[in-house]
N, CA, C and O atoms as a GROMACS GRO file, in nm:
protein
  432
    1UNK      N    1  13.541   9.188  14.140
    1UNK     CA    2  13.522   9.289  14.243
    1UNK      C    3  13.594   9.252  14.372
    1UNK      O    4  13.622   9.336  14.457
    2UNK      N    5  13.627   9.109  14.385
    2UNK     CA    6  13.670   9.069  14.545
    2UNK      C    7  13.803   9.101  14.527
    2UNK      O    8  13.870   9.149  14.618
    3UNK      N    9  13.854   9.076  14.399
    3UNK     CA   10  14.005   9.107  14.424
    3UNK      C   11  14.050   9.261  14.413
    3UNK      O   12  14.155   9.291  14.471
    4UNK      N   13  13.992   9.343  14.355
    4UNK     CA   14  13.982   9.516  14.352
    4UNK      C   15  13.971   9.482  14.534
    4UNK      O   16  14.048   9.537  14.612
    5UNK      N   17  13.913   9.430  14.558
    5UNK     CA   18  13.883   9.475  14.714
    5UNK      C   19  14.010   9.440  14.790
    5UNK      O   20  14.061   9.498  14.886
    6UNK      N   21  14.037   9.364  14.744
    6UNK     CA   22  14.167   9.302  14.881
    6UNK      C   23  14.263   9.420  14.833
    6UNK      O   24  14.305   9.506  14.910
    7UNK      N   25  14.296   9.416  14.683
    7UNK     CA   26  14.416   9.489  14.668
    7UNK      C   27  14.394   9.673  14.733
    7UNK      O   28  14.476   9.759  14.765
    8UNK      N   29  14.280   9.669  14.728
    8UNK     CA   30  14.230   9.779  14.779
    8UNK      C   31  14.266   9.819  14.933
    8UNK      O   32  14.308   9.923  14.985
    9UNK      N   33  14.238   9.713  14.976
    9UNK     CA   34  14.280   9.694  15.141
    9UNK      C   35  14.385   9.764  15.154
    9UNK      O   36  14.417   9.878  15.189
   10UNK      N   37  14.464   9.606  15.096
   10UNK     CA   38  14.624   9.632  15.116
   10UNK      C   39  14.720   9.764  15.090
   10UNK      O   40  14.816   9.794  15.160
   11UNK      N   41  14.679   9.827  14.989
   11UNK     CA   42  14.744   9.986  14.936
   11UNK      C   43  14.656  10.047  15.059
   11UNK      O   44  14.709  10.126  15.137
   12UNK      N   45  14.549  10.015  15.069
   12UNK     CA   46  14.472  10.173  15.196
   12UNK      C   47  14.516  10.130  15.363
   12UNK      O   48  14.506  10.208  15.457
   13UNK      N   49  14.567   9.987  15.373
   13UNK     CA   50  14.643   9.976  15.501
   13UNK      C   51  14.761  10.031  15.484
   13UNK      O   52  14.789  10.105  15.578
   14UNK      N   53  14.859  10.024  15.384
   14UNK     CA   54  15.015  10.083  15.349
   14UNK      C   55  14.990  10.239  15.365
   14UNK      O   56  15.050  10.288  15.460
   15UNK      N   57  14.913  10.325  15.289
   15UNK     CA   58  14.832  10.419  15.304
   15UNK      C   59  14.847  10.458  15.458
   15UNK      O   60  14.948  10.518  15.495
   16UNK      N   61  14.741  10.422  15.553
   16UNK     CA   62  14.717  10.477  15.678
   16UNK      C   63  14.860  10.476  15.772
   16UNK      O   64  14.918  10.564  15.834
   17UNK      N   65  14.890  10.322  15.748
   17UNK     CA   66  15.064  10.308  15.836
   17UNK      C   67  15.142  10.466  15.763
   17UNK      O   68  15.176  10.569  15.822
   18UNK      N   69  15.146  10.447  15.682
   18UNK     CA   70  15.217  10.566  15.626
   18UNK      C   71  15.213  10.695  15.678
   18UNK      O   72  15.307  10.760  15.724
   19UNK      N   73  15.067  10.734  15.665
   19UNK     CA   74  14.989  10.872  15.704
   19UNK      C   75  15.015  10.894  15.868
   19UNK      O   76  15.030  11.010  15.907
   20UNK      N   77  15.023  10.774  15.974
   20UNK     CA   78  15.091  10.740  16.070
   20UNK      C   79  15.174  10.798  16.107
   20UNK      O   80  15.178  10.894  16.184
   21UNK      N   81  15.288  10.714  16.028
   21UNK     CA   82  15.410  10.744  16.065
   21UNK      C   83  15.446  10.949  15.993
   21UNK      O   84  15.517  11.031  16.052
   22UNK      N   85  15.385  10.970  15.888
   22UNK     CA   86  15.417  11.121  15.881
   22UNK      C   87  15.343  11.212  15.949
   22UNK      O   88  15.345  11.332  15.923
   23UNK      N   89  15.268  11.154  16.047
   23UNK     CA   90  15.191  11.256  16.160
   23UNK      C   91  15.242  11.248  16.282
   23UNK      O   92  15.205  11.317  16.377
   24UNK      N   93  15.338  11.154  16.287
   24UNK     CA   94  15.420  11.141  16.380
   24UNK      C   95  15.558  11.219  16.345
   24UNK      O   96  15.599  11.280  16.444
   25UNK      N   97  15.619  11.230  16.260
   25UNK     CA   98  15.728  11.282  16.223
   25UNK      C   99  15.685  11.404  16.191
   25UNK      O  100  15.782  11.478  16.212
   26UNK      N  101  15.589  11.472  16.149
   26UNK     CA  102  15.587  11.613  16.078
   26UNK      C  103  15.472  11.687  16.229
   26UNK      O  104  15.468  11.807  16.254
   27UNK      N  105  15.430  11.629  16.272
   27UNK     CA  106  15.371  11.704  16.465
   27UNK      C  107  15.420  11.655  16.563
   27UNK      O  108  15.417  11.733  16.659
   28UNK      N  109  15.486  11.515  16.593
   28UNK     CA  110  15.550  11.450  16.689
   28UNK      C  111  15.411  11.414  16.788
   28UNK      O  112  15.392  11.452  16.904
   29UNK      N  113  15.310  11.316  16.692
   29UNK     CA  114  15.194  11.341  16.732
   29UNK      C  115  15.227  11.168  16.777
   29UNK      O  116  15.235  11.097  16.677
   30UNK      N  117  15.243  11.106  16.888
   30UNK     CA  118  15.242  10.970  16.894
   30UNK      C  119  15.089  10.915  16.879
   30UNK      O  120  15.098  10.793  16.865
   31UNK      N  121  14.978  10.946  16.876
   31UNK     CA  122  14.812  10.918  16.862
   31UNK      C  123  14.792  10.898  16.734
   31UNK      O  124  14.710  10.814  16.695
   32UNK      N  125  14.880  10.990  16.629
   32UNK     CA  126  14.864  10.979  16.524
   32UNK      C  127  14.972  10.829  16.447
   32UNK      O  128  14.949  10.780  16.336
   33UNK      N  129  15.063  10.791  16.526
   33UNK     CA  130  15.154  10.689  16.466
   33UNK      C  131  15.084  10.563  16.544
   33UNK      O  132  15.083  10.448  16.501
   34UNK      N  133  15.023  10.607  16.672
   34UNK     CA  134  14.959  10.451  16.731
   34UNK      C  135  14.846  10.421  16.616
   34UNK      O  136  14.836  10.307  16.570
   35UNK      N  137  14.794  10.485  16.590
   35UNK     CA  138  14.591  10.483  16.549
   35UNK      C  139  14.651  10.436  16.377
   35UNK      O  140  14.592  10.362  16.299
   36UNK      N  141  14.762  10.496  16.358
   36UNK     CA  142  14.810  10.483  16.181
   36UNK      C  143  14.871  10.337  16.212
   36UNK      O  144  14.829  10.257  16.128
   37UNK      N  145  14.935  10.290  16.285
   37UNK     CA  146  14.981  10.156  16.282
   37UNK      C  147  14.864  10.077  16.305
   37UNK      O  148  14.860   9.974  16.237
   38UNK      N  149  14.737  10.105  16.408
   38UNK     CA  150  14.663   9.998  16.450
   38UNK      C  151  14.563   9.952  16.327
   38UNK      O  152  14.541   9.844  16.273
   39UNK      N  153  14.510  10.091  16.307
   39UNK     CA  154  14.411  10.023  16.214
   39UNK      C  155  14.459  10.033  16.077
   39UNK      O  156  14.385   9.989  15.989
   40UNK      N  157  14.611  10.102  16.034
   40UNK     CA  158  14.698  10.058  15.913
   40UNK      C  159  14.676   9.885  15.887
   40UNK      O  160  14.612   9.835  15.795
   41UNK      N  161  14.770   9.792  16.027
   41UNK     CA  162  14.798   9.663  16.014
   41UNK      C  163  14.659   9.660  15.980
   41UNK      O  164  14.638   9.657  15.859
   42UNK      N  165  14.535   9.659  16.071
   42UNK     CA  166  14.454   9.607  16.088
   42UNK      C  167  14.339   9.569  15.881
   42UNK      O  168  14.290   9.476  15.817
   43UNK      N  169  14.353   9.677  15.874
   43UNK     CA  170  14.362   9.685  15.680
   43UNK      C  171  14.460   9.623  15.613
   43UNK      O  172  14.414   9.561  15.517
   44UNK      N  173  14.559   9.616  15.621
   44UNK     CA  174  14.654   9.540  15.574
   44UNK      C  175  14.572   9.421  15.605
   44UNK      O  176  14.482   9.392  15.526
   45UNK      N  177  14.587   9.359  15.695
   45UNK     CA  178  14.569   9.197  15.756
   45UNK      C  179  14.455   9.135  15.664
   45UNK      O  180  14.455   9.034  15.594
   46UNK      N  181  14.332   9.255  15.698
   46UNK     CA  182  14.218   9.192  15.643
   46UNK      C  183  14.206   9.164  15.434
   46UNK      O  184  14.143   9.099  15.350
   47UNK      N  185  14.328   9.278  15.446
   47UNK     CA  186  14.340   9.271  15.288
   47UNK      C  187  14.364   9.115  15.229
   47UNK      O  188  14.304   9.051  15.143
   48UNK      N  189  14.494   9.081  15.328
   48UNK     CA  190  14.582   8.933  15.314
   48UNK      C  191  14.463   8.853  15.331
   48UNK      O  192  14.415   8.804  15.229
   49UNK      N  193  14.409   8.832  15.439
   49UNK     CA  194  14.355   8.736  15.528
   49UNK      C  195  14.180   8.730  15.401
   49UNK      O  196  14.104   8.640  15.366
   50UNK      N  197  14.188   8.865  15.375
   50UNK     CA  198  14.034   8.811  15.241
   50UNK      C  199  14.098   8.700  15.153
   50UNK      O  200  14.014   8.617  15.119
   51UNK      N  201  14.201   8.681  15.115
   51UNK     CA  202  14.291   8.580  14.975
   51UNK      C  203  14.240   8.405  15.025
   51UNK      O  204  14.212   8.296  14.975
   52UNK      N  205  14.253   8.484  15.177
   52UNK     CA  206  14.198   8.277  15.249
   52UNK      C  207  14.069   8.259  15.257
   52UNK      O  208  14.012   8.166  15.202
   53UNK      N  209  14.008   8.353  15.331
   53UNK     CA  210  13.853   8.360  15.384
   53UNK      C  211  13.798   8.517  15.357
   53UNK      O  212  13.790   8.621  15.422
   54UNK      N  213  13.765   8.467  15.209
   54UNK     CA  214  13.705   8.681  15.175
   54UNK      C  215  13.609   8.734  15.284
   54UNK      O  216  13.617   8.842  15.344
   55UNK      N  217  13.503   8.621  15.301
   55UNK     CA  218  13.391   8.684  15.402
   55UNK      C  219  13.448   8.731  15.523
   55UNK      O  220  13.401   8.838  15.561
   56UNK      N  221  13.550   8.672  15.604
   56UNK     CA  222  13.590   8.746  15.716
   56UNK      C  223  13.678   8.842  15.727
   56UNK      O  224  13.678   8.918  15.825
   57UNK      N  225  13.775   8.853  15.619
   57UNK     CA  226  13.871   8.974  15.592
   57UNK      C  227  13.799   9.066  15.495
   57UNK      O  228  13.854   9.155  15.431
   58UNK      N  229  13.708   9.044  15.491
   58UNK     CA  230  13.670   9.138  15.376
   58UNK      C  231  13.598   9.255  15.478
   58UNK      O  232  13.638   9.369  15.500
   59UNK      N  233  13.503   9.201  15.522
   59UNK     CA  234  13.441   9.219  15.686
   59UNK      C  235  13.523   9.297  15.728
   59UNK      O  236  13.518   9.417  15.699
   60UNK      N  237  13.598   9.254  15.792
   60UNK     CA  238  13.690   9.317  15.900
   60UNK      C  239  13.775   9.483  15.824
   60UNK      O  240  13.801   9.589  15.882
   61UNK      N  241  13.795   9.445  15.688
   61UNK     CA  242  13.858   9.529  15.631
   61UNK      C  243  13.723   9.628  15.578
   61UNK      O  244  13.756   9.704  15.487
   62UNK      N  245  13.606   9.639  15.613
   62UNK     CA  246  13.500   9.749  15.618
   62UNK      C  247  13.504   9.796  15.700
   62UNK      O  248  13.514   9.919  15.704
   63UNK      N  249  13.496   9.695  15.836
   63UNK     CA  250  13.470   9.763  15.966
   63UNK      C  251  13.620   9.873  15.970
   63UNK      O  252  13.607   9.995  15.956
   64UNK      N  253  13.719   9.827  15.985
   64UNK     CA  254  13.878   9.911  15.973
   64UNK      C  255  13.827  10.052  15.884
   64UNK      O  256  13.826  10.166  15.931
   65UNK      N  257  13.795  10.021  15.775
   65UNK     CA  258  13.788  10.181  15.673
   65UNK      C  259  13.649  10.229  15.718
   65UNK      O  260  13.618  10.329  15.652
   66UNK      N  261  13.566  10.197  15.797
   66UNK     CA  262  13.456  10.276  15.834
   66UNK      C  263  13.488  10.355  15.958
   66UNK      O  264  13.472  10.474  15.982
   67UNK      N  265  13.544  10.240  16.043
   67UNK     CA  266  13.585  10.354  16.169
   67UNK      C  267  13.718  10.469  16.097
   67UNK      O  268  13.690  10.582  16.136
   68UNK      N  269  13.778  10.470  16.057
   68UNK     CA  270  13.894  10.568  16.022
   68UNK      C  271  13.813  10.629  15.892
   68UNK      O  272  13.875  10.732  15.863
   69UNK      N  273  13.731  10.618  15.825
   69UNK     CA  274  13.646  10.700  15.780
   69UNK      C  275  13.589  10.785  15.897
   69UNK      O  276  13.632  10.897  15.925
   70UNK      N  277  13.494  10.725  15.961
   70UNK     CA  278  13.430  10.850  16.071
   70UNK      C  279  13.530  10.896  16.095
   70UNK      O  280  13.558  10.992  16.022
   71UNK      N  281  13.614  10.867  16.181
   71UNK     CA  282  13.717  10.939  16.267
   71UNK      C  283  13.783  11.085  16.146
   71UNK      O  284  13.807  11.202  16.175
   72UNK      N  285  13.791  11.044  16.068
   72UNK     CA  286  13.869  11.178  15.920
   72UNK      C  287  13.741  11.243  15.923
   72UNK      O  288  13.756  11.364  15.904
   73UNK      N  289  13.594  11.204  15.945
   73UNK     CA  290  13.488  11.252  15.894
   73UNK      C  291  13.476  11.376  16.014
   73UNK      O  292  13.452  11.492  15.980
   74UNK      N  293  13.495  11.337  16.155
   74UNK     CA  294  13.469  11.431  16.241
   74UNK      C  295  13.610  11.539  16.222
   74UNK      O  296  13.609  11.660  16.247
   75UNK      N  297  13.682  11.489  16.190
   75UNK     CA  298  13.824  11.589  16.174
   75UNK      C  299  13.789  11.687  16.066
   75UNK      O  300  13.798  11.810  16.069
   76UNK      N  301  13.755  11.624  15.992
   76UNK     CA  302  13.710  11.713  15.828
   76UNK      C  303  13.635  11.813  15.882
   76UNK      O  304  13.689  11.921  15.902
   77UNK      N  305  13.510  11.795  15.911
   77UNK     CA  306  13.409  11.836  15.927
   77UNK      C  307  13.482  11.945  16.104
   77UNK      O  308  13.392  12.007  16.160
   78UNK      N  309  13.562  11.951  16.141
   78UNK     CA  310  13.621  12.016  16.244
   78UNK      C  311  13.720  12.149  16.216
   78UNK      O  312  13.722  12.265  16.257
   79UNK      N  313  13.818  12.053  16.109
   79UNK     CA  314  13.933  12.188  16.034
   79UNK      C  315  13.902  12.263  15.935
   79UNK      O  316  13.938  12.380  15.923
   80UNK      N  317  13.806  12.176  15.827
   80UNK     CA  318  13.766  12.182  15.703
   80UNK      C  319  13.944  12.194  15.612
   80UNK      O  320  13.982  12.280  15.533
   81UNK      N  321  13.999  12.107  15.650
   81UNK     CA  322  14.174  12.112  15.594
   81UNK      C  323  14.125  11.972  15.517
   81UNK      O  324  14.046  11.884  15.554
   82UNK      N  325  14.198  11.985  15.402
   82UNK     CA  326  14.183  11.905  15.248
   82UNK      C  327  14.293  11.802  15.339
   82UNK      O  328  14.245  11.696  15.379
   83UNK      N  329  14.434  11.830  15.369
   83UNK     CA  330  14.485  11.734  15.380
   83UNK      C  331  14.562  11.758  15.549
   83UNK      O  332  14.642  11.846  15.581
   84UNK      N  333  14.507  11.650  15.632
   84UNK     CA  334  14.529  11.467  15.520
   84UNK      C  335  14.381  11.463  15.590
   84UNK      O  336  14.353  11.353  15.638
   85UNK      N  337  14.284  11.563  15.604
   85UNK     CA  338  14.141  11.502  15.691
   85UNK      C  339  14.082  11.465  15.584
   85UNK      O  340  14.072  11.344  15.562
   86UNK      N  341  14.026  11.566  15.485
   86UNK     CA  342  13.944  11.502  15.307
   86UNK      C  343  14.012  11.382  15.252
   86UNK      O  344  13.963  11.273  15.223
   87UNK      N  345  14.101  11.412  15.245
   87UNK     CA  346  14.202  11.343  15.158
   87UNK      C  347  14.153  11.145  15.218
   87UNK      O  348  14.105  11.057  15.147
   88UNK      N  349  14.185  11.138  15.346
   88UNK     CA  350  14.194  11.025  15.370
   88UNK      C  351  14.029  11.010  15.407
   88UNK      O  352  13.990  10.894  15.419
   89UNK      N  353  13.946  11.101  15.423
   89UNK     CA  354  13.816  11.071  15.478
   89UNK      C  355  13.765  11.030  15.290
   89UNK      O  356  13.662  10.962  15.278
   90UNK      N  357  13.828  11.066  15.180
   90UNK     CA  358  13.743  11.036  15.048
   90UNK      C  359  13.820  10.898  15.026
   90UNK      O  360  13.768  10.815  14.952
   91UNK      N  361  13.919  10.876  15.075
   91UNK     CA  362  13.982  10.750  15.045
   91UNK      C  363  13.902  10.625  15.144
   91UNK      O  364  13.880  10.509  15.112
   92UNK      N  365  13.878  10.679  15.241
   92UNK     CA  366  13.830  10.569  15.322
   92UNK      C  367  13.705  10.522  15.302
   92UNK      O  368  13.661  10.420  15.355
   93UNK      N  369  13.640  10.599  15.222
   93UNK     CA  370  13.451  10.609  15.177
   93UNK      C  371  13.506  10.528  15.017
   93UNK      O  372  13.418  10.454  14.974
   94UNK      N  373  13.600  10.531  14.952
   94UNK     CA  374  13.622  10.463  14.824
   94UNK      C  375  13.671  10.326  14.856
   94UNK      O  376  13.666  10.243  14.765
   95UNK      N  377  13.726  10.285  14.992
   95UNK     CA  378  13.775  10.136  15.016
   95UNK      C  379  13.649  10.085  15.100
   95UNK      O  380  13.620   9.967  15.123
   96UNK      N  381  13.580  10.203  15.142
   96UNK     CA  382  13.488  10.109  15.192
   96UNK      C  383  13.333  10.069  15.132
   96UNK      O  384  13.252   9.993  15.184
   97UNK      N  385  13.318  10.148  15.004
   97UNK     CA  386  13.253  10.133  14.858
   97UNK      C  387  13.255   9.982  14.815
   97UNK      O  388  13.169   9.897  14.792
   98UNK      N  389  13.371   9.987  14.816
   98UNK     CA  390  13.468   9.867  14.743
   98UNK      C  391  13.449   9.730  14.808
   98UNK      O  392  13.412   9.619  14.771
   99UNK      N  393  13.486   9.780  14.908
   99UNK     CA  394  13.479   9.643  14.988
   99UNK      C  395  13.326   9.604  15.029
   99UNK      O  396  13.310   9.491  15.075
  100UNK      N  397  13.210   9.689  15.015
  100UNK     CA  398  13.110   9.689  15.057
  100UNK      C  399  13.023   9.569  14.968
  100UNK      O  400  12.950   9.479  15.011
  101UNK      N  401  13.072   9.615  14.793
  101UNK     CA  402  13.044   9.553  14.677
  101UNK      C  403  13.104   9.440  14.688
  101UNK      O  404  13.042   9.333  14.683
  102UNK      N  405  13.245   9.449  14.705
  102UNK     CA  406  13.298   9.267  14.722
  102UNK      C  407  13.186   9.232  14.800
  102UNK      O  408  13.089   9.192  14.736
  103UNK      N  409  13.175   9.238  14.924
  103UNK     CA  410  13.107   9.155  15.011
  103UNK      C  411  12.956   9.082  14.928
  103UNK      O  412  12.918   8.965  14.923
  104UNK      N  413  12.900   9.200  14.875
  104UNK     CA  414  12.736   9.181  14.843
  104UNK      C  415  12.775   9.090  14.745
  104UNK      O  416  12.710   8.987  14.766
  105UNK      N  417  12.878   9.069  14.609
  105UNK     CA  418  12.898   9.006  14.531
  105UNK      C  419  12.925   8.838  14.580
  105UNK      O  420  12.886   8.732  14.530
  106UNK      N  421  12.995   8.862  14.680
  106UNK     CA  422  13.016   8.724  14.756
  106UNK      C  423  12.872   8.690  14.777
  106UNK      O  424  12.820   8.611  14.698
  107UNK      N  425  12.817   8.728  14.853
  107UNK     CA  426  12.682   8.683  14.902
  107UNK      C  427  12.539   8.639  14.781
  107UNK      O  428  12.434   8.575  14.771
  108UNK      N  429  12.616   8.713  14.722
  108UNK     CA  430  12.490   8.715  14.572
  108UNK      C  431  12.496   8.535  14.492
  108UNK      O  432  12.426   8.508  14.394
   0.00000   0.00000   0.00000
């Protein structure tokens, strides 16, 4: 389960940088390329950084997909638009599933 989790990270940080950078290019939205790079890296990192110390990247990489979960959650729940508010608000509730279980498995 810990390693589903990291790799999990890492594709849902590539993921957000991504979603980023095409909300920046397709609205010329710079909020949308800052917030997609910050908490993109910030998932990324914790993805890497679980491989050394799972408990603290693993951590960190919940806290990352919970806040950008809410944040899609109030958008969703605002446009009711599938994409990219559902889209990334069901992705961010499945990495942070994931990572929720790594953690408890660690601890168990």
């Amino acid at each position: 389960m810990i390693e589903t989790a990291r790799i999990a990270l890492i594709i849902y940080g590539a993921l957000v940088i991504a979603g980023g950078v095409m909300g920046y290019v397709k609205a010329a939205s710079a909020a949308s390329l800052i917030s997609g790079l910050v908490f993109g890296v910030a998932a990324l990192a914790a993805g890497i950084s679980a491989f050394r110390a799972p408990g603290p990247g693993l951590t960190a990489g919940l806290a990352a997909s919970l806040f950008v979960g809410m944040f899609f959650l109030f958008r969703f729940l605002h446009t009711r638009s599938i994409m990219p508010a559902g889209v990334t608000l069901a992705l961010s509730v499945l990495v942070a599933v994931l990572t929720f279980l790594a953690l408890k498995s660690l601890r168990a």
